[in-house]
N, C-alpha and C positions, 0 to 999 in steps of 0.2 A: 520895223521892230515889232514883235508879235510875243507878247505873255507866253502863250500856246509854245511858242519855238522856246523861250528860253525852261518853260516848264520840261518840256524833251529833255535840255540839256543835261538838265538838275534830279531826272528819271523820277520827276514829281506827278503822281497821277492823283492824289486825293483830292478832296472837295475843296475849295478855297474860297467859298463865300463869302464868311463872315472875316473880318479884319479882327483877328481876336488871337490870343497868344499862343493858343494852341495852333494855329495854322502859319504864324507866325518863326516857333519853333521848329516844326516839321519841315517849312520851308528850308529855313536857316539850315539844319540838321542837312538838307541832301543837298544845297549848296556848298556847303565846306567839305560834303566828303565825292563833290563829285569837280568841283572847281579848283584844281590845283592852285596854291600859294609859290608861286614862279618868277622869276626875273630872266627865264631867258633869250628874251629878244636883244636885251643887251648885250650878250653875250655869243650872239648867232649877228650882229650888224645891222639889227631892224629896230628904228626909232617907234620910241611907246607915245602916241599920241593921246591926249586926257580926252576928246572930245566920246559923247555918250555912242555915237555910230559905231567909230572905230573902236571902242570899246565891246561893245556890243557882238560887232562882226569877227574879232580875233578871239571872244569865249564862247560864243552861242555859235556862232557859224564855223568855225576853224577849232573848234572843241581845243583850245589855249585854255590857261591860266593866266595868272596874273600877279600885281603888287595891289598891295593897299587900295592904292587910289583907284586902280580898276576894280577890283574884285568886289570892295565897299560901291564904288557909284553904281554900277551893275547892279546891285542887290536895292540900294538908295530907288532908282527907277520902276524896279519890279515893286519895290513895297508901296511904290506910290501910285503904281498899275493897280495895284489891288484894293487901294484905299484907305491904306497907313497915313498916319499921321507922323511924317519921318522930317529928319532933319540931317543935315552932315553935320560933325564936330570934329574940331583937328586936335591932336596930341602932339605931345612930346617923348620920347620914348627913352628907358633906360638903358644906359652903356653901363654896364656891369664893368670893363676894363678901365672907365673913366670914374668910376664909382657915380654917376652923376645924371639926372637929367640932360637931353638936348638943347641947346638954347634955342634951337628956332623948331618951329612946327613940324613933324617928319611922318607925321600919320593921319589917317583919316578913318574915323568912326562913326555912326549913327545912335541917334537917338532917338526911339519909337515912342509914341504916347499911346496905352491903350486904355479907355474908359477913365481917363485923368491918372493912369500911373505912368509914369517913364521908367523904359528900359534902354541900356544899353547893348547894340549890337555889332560886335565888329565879326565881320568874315576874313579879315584881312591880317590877321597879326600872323599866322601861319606856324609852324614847328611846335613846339612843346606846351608852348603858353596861349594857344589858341584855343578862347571861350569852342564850348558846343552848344551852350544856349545863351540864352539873351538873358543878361543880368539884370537884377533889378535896381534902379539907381537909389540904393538906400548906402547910407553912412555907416560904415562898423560891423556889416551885419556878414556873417560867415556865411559862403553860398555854394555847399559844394555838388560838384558837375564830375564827369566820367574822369578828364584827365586832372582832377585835383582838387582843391578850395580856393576860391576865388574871397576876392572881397574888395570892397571901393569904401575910399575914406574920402571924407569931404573937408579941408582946410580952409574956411572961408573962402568958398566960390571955387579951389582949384580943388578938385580931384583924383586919386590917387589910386589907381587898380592896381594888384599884387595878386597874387597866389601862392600858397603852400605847397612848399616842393615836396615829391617823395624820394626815396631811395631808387637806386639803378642797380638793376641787376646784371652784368657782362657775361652771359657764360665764356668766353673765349679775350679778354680782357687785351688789346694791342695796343701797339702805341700812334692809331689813329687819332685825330683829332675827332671829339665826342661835339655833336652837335650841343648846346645849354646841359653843359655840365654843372650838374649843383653846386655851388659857391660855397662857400662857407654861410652858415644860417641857412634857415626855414624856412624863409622868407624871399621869393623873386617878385622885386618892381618890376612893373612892366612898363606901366606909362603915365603921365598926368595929363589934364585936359581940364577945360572950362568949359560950359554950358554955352558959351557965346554960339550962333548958328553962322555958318559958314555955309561956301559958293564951291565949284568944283571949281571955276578960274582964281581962285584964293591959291590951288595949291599948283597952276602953271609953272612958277617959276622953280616948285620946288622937283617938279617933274623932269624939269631941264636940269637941272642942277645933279641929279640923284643918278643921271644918266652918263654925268659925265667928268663929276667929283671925285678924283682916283682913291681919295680918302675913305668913303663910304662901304661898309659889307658888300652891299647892292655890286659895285664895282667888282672888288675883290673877289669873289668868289659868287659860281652859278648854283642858286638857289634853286629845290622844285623840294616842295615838301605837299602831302594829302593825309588828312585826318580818313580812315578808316574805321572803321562800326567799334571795333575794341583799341583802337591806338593811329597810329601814328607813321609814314611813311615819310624817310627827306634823303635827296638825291643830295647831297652839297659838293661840288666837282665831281670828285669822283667814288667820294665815301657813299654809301650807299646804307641807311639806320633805322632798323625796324623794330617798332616798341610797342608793345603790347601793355596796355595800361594796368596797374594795381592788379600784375600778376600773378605776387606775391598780396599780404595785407599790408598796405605803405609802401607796394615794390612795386617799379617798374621793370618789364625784361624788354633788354635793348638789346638787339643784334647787329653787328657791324661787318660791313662784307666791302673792301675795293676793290673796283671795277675797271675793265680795261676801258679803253677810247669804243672798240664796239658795242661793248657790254650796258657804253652807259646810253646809247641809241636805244637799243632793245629793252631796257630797263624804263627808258619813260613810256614805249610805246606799250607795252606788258603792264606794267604798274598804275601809270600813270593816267593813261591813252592817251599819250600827247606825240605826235608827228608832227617835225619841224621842218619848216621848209628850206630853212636855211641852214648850214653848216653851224654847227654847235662848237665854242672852243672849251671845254670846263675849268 
Protein backbone atom coordinates (compact mmCIF):
# COMPACT_ATOMS: atom_id res chain seq x y z
CA UNK A 1 0.00 0.00 0.00
CA UNK A 2 1.70 3.33 -1.17
CA UNK A 3 0.24 7.08 -0.45
CA UNK A 4 1.87 7.92 -3.91
CA UNK A 5 -0.42 5.02 -5.78
CA UNK A 6 -3.66 5.98 -4.04
CA UNK A 7 -2.70 9.74 -4.57
CA UNK A 8 -2.79 8.60 -8.67
CA UNK A 9 -6.07 7.33 -8.04
CA UNK A 10 -7.72 10.52 -6.53
CA UNK A 11 -5.53 12.60 -9.63
CA UNK A 12 -4.22 14.44 -6.35
CA UNK A 13 -0.72 16.11 -7.24
CA UNK A 14 -0.55 19.07 -4.74
CA UNK A 15 1.70 19.69 -1.86
CA UNK A 16 0.47 17.63 1.29
CA UNK A 17 2.82 18.43 3.81
CA UNK A 18 1.28 20.03 6.40
CA UNK A 19 -1.91 17.92 8.03
CA UNK A 20 -4.06 21.19 8.00
CA UNK A 21 -7.55 21.78 6.47
CA UNK A 22 -6.72 23.03 3.51
CA UNK A 23 -4.96 19.96 2.37
CA UNK A 24 -7.32 18.19 4.20
CA UNK A 25 -10.24 19.53 2.01
CA UNK A 26 -8.43 19.22 -1.36
CA UNK A 27 -7.88 15.79 -0.67
CA UNK A 28 -11.43 14.94 0.24
CA UNK A 29 -12.59 17.23 -2.66
CA UNK A 30 -10.80 14.70 -5.50
CA UNK A 31 -11.65 11.65 -3.54
CA UNK A 32 -15.39 11.93 -3.81
CA UNK A 33 -15.29 13.04 -7.16
CA UNK A 34 -12.95 10.59 -8.35
CA UNK A 35 -14.08 7.41 -6.05
CA UNK A 36 -17.38 6.34 -6.97
CA UNK A 37 -20.13 5.62 -4.18
CA UNK A 38 -21.07 1.92 -5.46
CA UNK A 39 -22.46 -1.31 -4.25
CA UNK A 40 -21.89 -3.28 -7.28
CA UNK A 41 -19.93 -6.17 -6.45
CA UNK A 42 -23.14 -7.29 -4.87
CA UNK A 43 -24.75 -7.27 -7.59
CA UNK A 44 -22.00 -8.68 -10.14
CA UNK A 45 -21.54 -12.16 -7.34
CA UNK A 46 -18.28 -10.67 -5.74
CA UNK A 47 -18.23 -10.76 -1.84
CA UNK A 48 -17.03 -7.19 -0.29
CA UNK A 49 -14.42 -8.09 2.21
CA UNK A 50 -13.83 -5.06 5.05
CA UNK A 51 -10.25 -5.93 5.43
CA UNK A 52 -7.77 -2.60 4.68
CA UNK A 53 -5.75 -4.72 1.53
CA UNK A 54 -8.74 -5.81 -0.23
CA UNK A 55 -10.10 -2.59 0.24
CA UNK A 56 -7.31 -0.83 -0.89
CA UNK A 57 -6.65 -3.19 -4.03
CA UNK A 58 -10.39 -3.15 -5.59
CA UNK A 59 -10.28 1.16 -5.36
CA UNK A 60 -6.63 2.08 -5.84
CA UNK A 61 -5.66 -0.86 -7.99
CA UNK A 62 -8.87 -1.99 -9.86
CA UNK A 63 -10.03 1.72 -10.02
CA UNK A 64 -13.66 0.40 -8.05
CA UNK A 65 -15.77 2.22 -5.85
CA UNK A 66 -17.33 1.44 -3.14
CA UNK A 67 -19.96 1.67 0.16
CA UNK A 68 -19.38 3.39 3.24
CA UNK A 69 -17.25 1.21 4.89
CA UNK A 70 -14.78 0.96 2.17
CA UNK A 71 -14.75 4.23 0.71
CA UNK A 72 -14.65 5.97 4.49
CA UNK A 73 -11.75 3.26 5.84
CA UNK A 74 -9.75 4.08 2.52
CA UNK A 75 -9.69 7.72 3.27
CA UNK A 76 -9.48 6.70 7.53
CA UNK A 77 -5.82 5.23 6.33
CA UNK A 78 -4.64 7.87 3.93
CA UNK A 79 -5.45 10.49 6.51
CA UNK A 80 -3.45 8.73 8.99
CA UNK A 81 -0.65 8.20 6.22
CA UNK A 82 -0.50 11.74 6.27
CA UNK A 83 -0.62 12.57 9.89
CA UNK A 84 -4.29 13.35 10.69
CA UNK A 85 -5.57 12.98 13.73
CA UNK A 86 -8.59 10.65 12.67
CA UNK A 87 -10.88 8.37 14.17
CA UNK A 88 -13.91 6.09 12.67
CA UNK A 89 -17.46 7.04 14.10
CA UNK A 90 -20.61 4.76 13.22
CA UNK A 91 -24.16 6.28 12.43
CA UNK A 92 -27.41 5.52 12.14
CA UNK A 93 -29.07 6.62 9.05
CA UNK A 94 -32.52 8.08 7.98
CA UNK A 95 -35.25 6.01 6.26
CA UNK A 96 -37.27 8.78 4.98
CA UNK A 97 -40.19 5.73 4.15
CA UNK A 98 -39.95 4.76 7.80
CA UNK A 99 -39.95 8.25 8.93
CA UNK A 100 -37.31 7.10 11.42
CA UNK A 101 -33.82 6.63 12.39
CA UNK A 102 -32.07 2.83 12.07
CA UNK A 103 -31.92 1.11 15.07
CA UNK A 104 -28.71 -0.56 14.66
CA UNK A 105 -25.45 1.28 13.25
CA UNK A 106 -25.53 1.25 9.12
CA UNK A 107 -22.66 3.90 8.55
CA UNK A 108 -19.36 4.80 8.92
CA UNK A 109 -17.90 8.27 9.39
CA UNK A 110 -14.75 10.08 10.50
CA UNK A 111 -13.78 12.41 12.74
CA UNK A 112 -10.57 14.73 12.09
CA UNK A 113 -8.94 16.94 14.81
CA UNK A 114 -7.19 19.83 13.40
CA UNK A 115 -5.14 22.19 15.93
CA UNK A 116 -7.75 21.01 18.75
CA UNK A 117 -11.01 21.56 16.23
CA UNK A 118 -12.99 18.58 15.24
CA UNK A 119 -14.46 17.99 11.96
CA UNK A 120 -16.53 15.84 10.38
CA UNK A 121 -15.70 13.76 7.27
CA UNK A 122 -17.75 11.40 5.48
CA UNK A 123 -16.87 10.28 1.79
CA UNK A 124 -19.24 7.81 2.00
CA UNK A 125 -22.90 8.84 2.26
CA UNK A 126 -22.92 9.08 -1.81
CA UNK A 127 -26.09 10.59 -4.07
CA UNK A 128 -27.63 13.95 -3.20
CA UNK A 129 -26.81 14.39 0.46
CA UNK A 130 -23.12 13.73 0.06
CA UNK A 131 -20.92 16.52 2.14
CA UNK A 132 -18.07 18.12 -0.32
CA UNK A 133 -16.17 19.26 2.60
CA UNK A 134 -15.46 18.50 6.02
CA UNK A 135 -17.86 19.98 8.50
CA UNK A 136 -17.20 21.60 11.28
CA UNK A 137 -18.41 19.66 14.44
CA UNK A 138 -20.31 22.79 15.84
CA UNK A 139 -24.02 22.51 17.25
CA UNK A 140 -26.76 24.67 15.20
CA UNK A 141 -24.40 26.42 13.08
CA UNK A 142 -25.67 26.74 9.18
CA UNK A 143 -22.65 25.42 6.93
CA UNK A 144 -23.35 25.98 3.50
CA UNK A 145 -21.38 23.81 0.70
CA UNK A 146 -21.99 23.47 -3.27
CA UNK A 147 -24.66 20.87 -3.03
CA UNK A 148 -26.78 22.75 -0.09
CA UNK A 149 -26.73 23.86 3.75
CA UNK A 150 -25.60 21.45 5.93
CA UNK A 151 -25.91 21.60 9.70
CA UNK A 152 -25.19 19.20 12.98
CA UNK A 153 -27.18 19.56 15.98
CA UNK A 154 -26.02 18.09 19.06
CA UNK A 155 -28.73 16.44 21.63
CA UNK A 156 -26.72 15.51 24.63
CA UNK A 157 -23.99 13.48 23.21
CA UNK A 158 -26.11 12.21 19.94
CA UNK A 159 -25.79 14.20 16.99
CA UNK A 160 -27.89 15.00 14.19
CA UNK A 161 -26.56 15.95 10.52
CA UNK A 162 -29.51 17.38 8.11
CA UNK A 163 -29.35 19.55 5.16
CA UNK A 164 -31.51 22.09 3.35
CA UNK A 165 -33.04 20.82 0.30
CA UNK A 166 -33.44 22.86 -2.87
CA UNK A 167 -35.99 22.65 -5.54
CA UNK A 168 -35.59 20.14 -8.94
CA UNK A 169 -35.71 21.23 -11.98
CA UNK A 170 -37.09 18.25 -14.69
CA UNK A 171 -36.89 19.57 -18.06
CA UNK A 172 -38.47 16.29 -19.55
CA UNK A 173 -40.55 15.29 -16.27
CA UNK A 174 -41.30 10.81 -16.54
CA UNK A 175 -42.63 8.62 -14.67
CA UNK A 176 -39.08 7.34 -13.64
CA UNK A 177 -38.30 6.76 -10.25
CA UNK A 178 -36.34 10.16 -9.09
CA UNK A 179 -33.28 9.27 -7.06
CA UNK A 180 -34.05 11.59 -3.14
CA UNK A 181 -37.01 13.16 -4.17
CA UNK A 182 -37.62 16.11 -1.89
CA UNK A 183 -40.26 15.20 0.73
CA UNK A 184 -42.30 17.19 2.04
CA UNK A 185 -40.35 20.15 4.13
CA UNK A 186 -36.96 21.73 3.87
CA UNK A 187 -35.49 19.74 5.68
CA UNK A 188 -33.50 16.11 4.83
CA UNK A 189 -32.17 13.94 8.11
CA UNK A 190 -29.58 12.33 7.03
CA UNK A 191 -28.11 10.65 9.94
CA UNK A 192 -27.34 10.55 13.90
CA UNK A 193 -23.97 9.40 15.48
CA UNK A 194 -22.10 9.61 18.76
CA UNK A 195 -18.75 10.75 19.33
CA UNK A 196 -17.81 7.17 20.84
CA UNK A 197 -14.47 5.94 18.56
CA UNK A 198 -15.04 2.93 16.76
CA UNK A 199 -12.80 -0.15 15.08
CA UNK A 200 -13.43 -1.22 11.36
CA UNK A 201 -14.23 -5.04 13.03
CA UNK A 202 -17.06 -3.10 14.96
CA UNK A 203 -18.83 -2.89 11.54
CA UNK A 204 -18.06 -6.94 10.25
CA UNK A 205 -20.93 -8.16 11.05
CA UNK A 206 -22.83 -5.40 9.66
CA UNK A 207 -20.88 -5.89 6.31
CA UNK A 208 -22.26 -9.43 6.28
CA UNK A 209 -25.35 -8.64 6.88
CA UNK A 210 -25.92 -5.54 4.27
CA UNK A 211 -24.75 -8.22 1.67
CA UNK A 212 -27.14 -10.41 2.20
CA UNK A 213 -30.27 -8.76 3.92
CA UNK A 214 -33.04 -8.87 0.91
CA UNK A 215 -34.67 -6.06 3.01
CA UNK A 216 -31.90 -3.51 2.65
CA UNK A 217 -31.55 -0.56 -0.63
CA UNK A 218 -27.93 -1.95 -0.85
CA UNK A 219 -29.93 -5.34 -1.98
CA UNK A 220 -32.54 -3.97 -3.81
CA UNK A 221 -31.28 -2.00 -6.23
CA UNK A 222 -27.42 -1.45 -7.98
CA UNK A 223 -26.10 1.69 -6.83
CA UNK A 224 -23.06 3.83 -8.52
CA UNK A 225 -23.47 7.49 -8.04
CA UNK A 226 -20.05 10.31 -8.50
CA UNK A 227 -20.07 13.78 -7.19
CA UNK A 228 -18.76 15.92 -10.20
CA UNK A 229 -16.97 19.57 -10.01
CA UNK A 230 -20.79 21.39 -10.43
CA UNK A 231 -23.19 18.23 -9.39
CA UNK A 232 -23.92 15.01 -9.28
CA UNK A 233 -23.99 11.65 -11.31
CA UNK A 234 -26.01 8.16 -10.12
CA UNK A 235 -26.44 5.05 -12.10
CA UNK A 236 -29.51 3.36 -10.01
CA UNK A 237 -30.33 0.16 -12.22
CA UNK A 238 -31.01 1.32 -14.95
CA UNK A 239 -32.12 5.02 -14.49
CA UNK A 240 -29.31 6.90 -15.32
CA UNK A 241 -29.65 11.14 -13.09
CA UNK A 242 -27.68 13.88 -13.86
CA UNK A 243 -27.92 17.12 -11.70
CA UNK A 244 -26.29 20.05 -11.86
CA UNK A 245 -26.27 21.94 -8.60
CA UNK A 246 -28.11 25.44 -7.92
CA UNK A 247 -28.74 25.79 -11.60
CA UNK A 248 -31.30 27.87 -11.11
CA UNK A 249 -31.07 30.15 -7.40
CA UNK A 250 -32.59 27.32 -4.95
CA UNK A 251 -32.80 24.96 -8.17
CA UNK A 252 -31.37 22.05 -9.04
CA UNK A 253 -31.54 20.67 -12.85
CA UNK A 254 -31.77 17.08 -12.96
CA UNK A 255 -31.78 15.04 -16.09
CA UNK A 256 -33.16 11.49 -16.29
CA UNK A 257 -32.30 9.22 -19.16
CA UNK A 258 -33.10 4.99 -19.09
CA UNK A 259 -30.76 2.92 -20.12
CA UNK A 260 -30.74 -0.33 -21.97
CA UNK A 261 -28.73 -3.70 -20.31
CA UNK A 262 -25.72 -2.38 -22.82
CA UNK A 263 -26.01 1.10 -22.42
CA UNK A 264 -25.56 0.79 -18.64
CA UNK A 265 -21.99 -1.18 -19.26
CA UNK A 266 -20.86 1.75 -21.36
CA UNK A 267 -22.36 4.31 -19.11
CA UNK A 268 -20.07 3.21 -15.95
CA UNK A 269 -17.07 2.82 -18.10
CA UNK A 270 -17.64 6.64 -19.87
CA UNK A 271 -18.97 8.19 -16.66
CA UNK A 272 -17.81 6.54 -14.17
CA UNK A 273 -14.43 4.73 -15.31
CA UNK A 274 -15.42 1.80 -13.73
CA UNK A 275 -14.90 -1.81 -15.61
CA UNK A 276 -16.31 -4.85 -14.21
CA UNK A 277 -15.05 -7.91 -14.12
CA UNK A 278 -17.85 -9.68 -13.43
CA UNK A 279 -21.26 -9.71 -15.19
CA UNK A 280 -23.37 -6.96 -13.86
CA UNK A 281 -27.38 -7.79 -13.19
CA UNK A 282 -29.03 -4.12 -12.44
Amino acid sequence: MNIQEYFGRISYTKPHKDADLQTLTAIFQHHIQSIPFENLSMHCGEAIELDLQSTYNKIVRKKRGGWCLEINHLLFWALQELGYEVCILGANSYEPAEKGYTAEINHILLKVVIQGDPYIVDAGFGGAYQMWQPLMLISGKDQPQVPGIFHLMDDDGIWYLEKVKRKHYIPEPSNNDIPDTPELGNIRKIYRFTLEPRHIDDFQELNEYLQVSPDNILRKKSICTLQTTNGLLALVGWTLTEMKYNYKEDTDLVDITTLTDEEVEKTLKDKFNIVLENKLVP
